[in-house]
N, C-alpha and C positions, 0 to 999 in steps of 0.2 A: 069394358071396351075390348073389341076383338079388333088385330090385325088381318085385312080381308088380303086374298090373293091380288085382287085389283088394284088393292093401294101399295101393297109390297111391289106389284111391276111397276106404276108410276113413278116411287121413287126409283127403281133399276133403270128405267127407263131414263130418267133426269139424269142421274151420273154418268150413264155409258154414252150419251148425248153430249153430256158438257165435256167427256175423255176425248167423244171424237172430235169436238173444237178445239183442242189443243192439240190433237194431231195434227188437222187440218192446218190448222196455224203455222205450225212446226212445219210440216212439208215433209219429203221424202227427203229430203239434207240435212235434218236437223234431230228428225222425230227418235233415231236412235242415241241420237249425241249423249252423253253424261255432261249434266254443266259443269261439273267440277270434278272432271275424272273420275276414277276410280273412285269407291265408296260414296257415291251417289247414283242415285235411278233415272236413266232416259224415259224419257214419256214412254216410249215404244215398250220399254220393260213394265212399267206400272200396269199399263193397259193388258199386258202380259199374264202380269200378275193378276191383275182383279179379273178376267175371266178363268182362272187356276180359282180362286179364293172363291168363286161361285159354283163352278168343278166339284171339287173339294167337298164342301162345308154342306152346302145342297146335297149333290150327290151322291157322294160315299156318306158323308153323316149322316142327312138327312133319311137317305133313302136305302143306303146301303151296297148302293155300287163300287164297284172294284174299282180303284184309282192306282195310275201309273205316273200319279205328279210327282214333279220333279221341280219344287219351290228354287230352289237355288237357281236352276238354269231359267226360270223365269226373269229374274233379275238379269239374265245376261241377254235376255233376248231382242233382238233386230229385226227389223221389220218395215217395211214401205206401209205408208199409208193407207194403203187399197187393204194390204192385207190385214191393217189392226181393223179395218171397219170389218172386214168378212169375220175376221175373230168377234168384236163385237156384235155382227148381227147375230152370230149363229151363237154367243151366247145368251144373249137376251131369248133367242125363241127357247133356248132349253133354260132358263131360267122359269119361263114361263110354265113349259111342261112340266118340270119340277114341284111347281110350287102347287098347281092343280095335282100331280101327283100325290104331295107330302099329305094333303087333306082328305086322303083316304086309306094313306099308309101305316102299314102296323111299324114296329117297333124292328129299328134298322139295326141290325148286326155287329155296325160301329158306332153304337149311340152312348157308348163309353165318351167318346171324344165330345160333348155335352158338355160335360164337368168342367170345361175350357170358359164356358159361357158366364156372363156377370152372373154373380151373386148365383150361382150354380141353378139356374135358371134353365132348366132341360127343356121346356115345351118348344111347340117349334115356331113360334110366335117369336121366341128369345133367338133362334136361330136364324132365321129370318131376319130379323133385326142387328144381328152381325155382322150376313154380308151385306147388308145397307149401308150399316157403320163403316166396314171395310172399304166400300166402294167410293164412299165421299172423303174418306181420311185420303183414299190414294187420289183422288181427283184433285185435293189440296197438294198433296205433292205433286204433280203434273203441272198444277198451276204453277208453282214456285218452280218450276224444274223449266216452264217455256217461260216465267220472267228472265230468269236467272241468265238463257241464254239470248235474252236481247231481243224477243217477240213476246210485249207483253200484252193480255186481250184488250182492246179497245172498251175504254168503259162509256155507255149512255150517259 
């Protein structure tokens, strides 16, 4: 079984979709809040984060590009709604270039950071499948983060 680039942005495509529905929800009054103060995550920051986490991991891992992340101040980050969707569009299209990149790409200069991967699972299949996992684990905390403060999604 091969993971195609098609199906790796469909799911990217799913999570960064259901993040912008809880910003949306959230609103620009809410979308940075923490619901429980300090040591919890604003939607605004997860969303933050999981385009850093695809940054990152893509990226400098995947591909080798020089990274200036700065994980910690992602959590701290604030943001109106308009701007988590422009972070989200403009990560999804460089996800995309990424991922059509990586399938032709030699061997990344930081592919040391691999070893990080389950079951030391270096290919970029495995990789790929990280920030997958990363994006829907953060989208469960977004969820829990806009019930928490009392907008929670309307279920069919």
């Amino acid at each position: 079984m091969e993971l195609t680039p098609a199906t790796a942005m469909a799911y990217v495509r799913l999570a960064f979709g259901q993040l912008r529905e809880v910003a949306e929800r959230l609103g620009d009054g809410r979308v940075s809040e923490r619901p429980h103060g300090e040591g919890t995550n604003s939607v605004a920051a997860l969303i933050t984060h999981c385009c850093g986490v695809c940054e990152f991991w893509l990226g400098h891992v995947g591909l080798g590009r020089a990274s200036d992340r700065d994980r910690d101040a992602e959590f701290r980050a604030t943001a109106t709604v308009a701007e988590l969707i422009e972070r989200i569009d403009a990560a999804i299209g460089q996800v995309e270039d990424d991922l059509a990149a990586l399938e032709g790409a030699g061997p990344s200069p930081n592919a040391r950071l691999r070893e990080r991967l389950v079951e030391d699972d270096r290919s970029d299949s495995s990789l790929v499948l990280h920030v997958i996992e990363e994006l829907f684990q953060h989208l469960g905390h977004a969820e829990l983060a806009a019930d928490a403060l009392g907008t929670p999604r309307e279920l069919a």
